[in-house]
Structures are given as structure tokens and as C-alpha cells.
N, C-alpha and C positions, 0 to 999 in steps of 0.2 A: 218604688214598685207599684205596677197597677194592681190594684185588689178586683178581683173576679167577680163578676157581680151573678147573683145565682136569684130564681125563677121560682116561685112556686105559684097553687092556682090564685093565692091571695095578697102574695109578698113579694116584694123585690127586696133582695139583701145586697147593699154596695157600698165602699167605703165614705167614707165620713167624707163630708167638704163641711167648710166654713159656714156656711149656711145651714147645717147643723147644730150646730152648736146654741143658740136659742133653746132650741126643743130637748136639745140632751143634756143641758144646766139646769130647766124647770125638772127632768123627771128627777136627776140627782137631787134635787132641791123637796123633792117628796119624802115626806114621812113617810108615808103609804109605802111606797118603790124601797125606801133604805131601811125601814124597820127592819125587816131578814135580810137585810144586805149590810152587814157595817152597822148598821143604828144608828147612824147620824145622818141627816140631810146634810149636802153638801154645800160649803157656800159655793159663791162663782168662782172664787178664788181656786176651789179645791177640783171643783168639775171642769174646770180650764187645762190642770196640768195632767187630770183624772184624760178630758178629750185630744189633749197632745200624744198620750201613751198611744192611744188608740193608732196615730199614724206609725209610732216609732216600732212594734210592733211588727207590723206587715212589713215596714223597713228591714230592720236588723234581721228578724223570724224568718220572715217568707212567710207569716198567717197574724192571725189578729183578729179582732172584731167588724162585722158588719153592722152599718145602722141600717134598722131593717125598718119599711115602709109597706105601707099597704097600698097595693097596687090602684085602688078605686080611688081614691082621695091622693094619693101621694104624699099621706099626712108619717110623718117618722114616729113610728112607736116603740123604738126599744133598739135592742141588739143586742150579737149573738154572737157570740166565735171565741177560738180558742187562745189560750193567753201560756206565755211563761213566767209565770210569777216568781219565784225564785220566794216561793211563803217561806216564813220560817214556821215549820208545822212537820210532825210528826206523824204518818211517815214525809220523806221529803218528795216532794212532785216535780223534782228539776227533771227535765229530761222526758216529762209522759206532757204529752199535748192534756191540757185543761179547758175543758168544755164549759163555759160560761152564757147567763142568759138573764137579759132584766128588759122588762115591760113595762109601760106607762100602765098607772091605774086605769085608764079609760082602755086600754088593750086588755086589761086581763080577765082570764077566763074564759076566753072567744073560741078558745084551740091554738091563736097564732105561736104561743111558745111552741109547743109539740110542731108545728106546720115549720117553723123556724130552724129549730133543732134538728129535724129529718134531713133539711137540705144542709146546714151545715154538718153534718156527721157524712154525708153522702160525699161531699166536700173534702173531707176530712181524709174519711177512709182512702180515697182517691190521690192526695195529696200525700198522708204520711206512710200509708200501703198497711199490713196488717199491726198495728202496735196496740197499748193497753191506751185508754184515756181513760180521764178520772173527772169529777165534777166533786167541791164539795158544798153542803148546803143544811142550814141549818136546821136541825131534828123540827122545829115546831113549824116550817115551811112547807105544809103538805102537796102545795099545789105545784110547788116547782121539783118536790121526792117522786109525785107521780107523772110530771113530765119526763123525767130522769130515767124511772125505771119503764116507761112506758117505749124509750128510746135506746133501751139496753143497758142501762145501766142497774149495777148489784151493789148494795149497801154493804162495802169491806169492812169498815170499823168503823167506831165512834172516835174521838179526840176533842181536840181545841183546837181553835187558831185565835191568835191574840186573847187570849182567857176565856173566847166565846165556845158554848160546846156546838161541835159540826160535825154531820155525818161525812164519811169520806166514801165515794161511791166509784166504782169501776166499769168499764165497758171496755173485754175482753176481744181478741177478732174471730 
């Protein structure tokens, strides 16, 4: 499937090539980046089969992750997009698109998450038409609760997922 490549004033968001991959093993490989993500850096081993999902995804799905680059340098900082995880997490998220987002340390804080998220939800809304998405993210993660709700999203409950405590947060049409 060709992944759609979407425009903002500062970001190009497009699917993954091989040549990504460098830039998207070193952020997995960030304490920085996995602390509120998982909490472990990934080896290469783990961010290899973590960068394979990302095609299979828009594959099977029809959606998935964009690596998103900043349009002035053409340097890749992160990405965004929605995922079927099939978590095993209460409640269960089979079936509601899951809005997902991580940034190199050297991106964050800029705005580009919030700038990233606008176009993928715009995306989104457009693709799956009016349905519930969910994101969810860990309570002590402030900067990515206020890109969240600052993008529509409403803190449903608290839980776990893998014994980690996580807010589970909604975005209603």
C-alpha cells in the first residue's frame, strides 16, 4: 500500500523506507525517548522488528505510522500514526483506531508533536469518518497528556498495561 504523505508548515509525514531506519534505531535506543515509552531502550535487534511492524501495518490495516521529518533539514524526528495493537489492556482497544506519537530528544518541546498530531488526526478523521480514538500514556508523561488533550483528547480512566500504570484517554467525533 502507498502510505499518503501529509504537509504541515513544518513537517512532512511519509512512510518509512530503509533509509530510515538508522535515525529510528538511535531514538529507540534513547533512554530519553523510552523512559515513558516501555522503559527500556531498544537494542537494534528489537527496533528492527519494532521498524518492520511499521510497514506491515499500512499493509494489512490500510493506516499505521508516519516517520515524520522536518521539512527545513529533511532530518527524521520521530512519528506518528495510528496503530492496531491488539494490547492486552483493560479496557480492550481492538477495533478503535490508537493514536500514537514519539519524538527524538532533539525535537522535543518545539510544538512538532501537537503540529504532527493535527495532521495525523485530520488524516484520521478523514480515513476512518466519525469513530472514538484512544491514545494511552503514561500519568507521569506531561508533555505528551498535553499534546493529547490539547488534540482532543479526554482522560477515560486509569489502568495498566504490562503492570505499568497508564492513562487511557479518548477522542470522541
Amino acid at each position: 500500500m502507498e502510505v499518503p504523505v501529509l504537509q504541515t508548515e513544518r513537517l512532512i509525514l511519509r512512510g518509512h523506507t530503509l533509509g530510515d531506519f538508522p535515525a529510528f534505531a538511535a531514538m529507540w535506543a534513547d533512554p530519553d525517548v523510552t523512559r515513558l515509552i516501555g522503559g527500556v531502550p531498544l537494542s537494534e535487534e528489537d527496533a528492527w522488528g519494532k521498524f518492520l511492524r511499521t510497514f506491515g501495518q499500512w499493509e494489512v490495516m490500510g493506516f499505521g505510522f508516519w516517520s515524520v521529518h522536518e521539512r527545513q533539514s529533511g532530518l527524521r524526528i520521530g512519528e506518528i500514526g495510528f496503530l492496531e495493537g491488539r494490547r492486552d489492556i483493560v479496557p480492550a482497544l481492538v477495533g478503535t483506531p490508537e493514536c500514537g506519537w514519539s519524538l527524538a530528544t532533539r525535537a522535543q518541546g518545539k510544538g512538532f508533536a501537537s503540529e504532527a498530531v493535527r495532521a495525523a488526526l485530520a488524516w484520521g478523521d478523514a480515513h476512518f469518518g466519525k469513530v472514538r480514538m484512544a491514545c494511552i500514556i503514561a500519568p507521569e508523561n506531561t508533555p505528551s497528556l498535553r499534546v493529547a488533550e490539547k488534540s482532543g483528547f479526554r482522560e477515560a480512566l486509569r489502568t495498566t498495561y504490562k503492570g505499568i500504570p497508564t492513562v487511557m484517554l479518548y477522542r470522541d467525533p
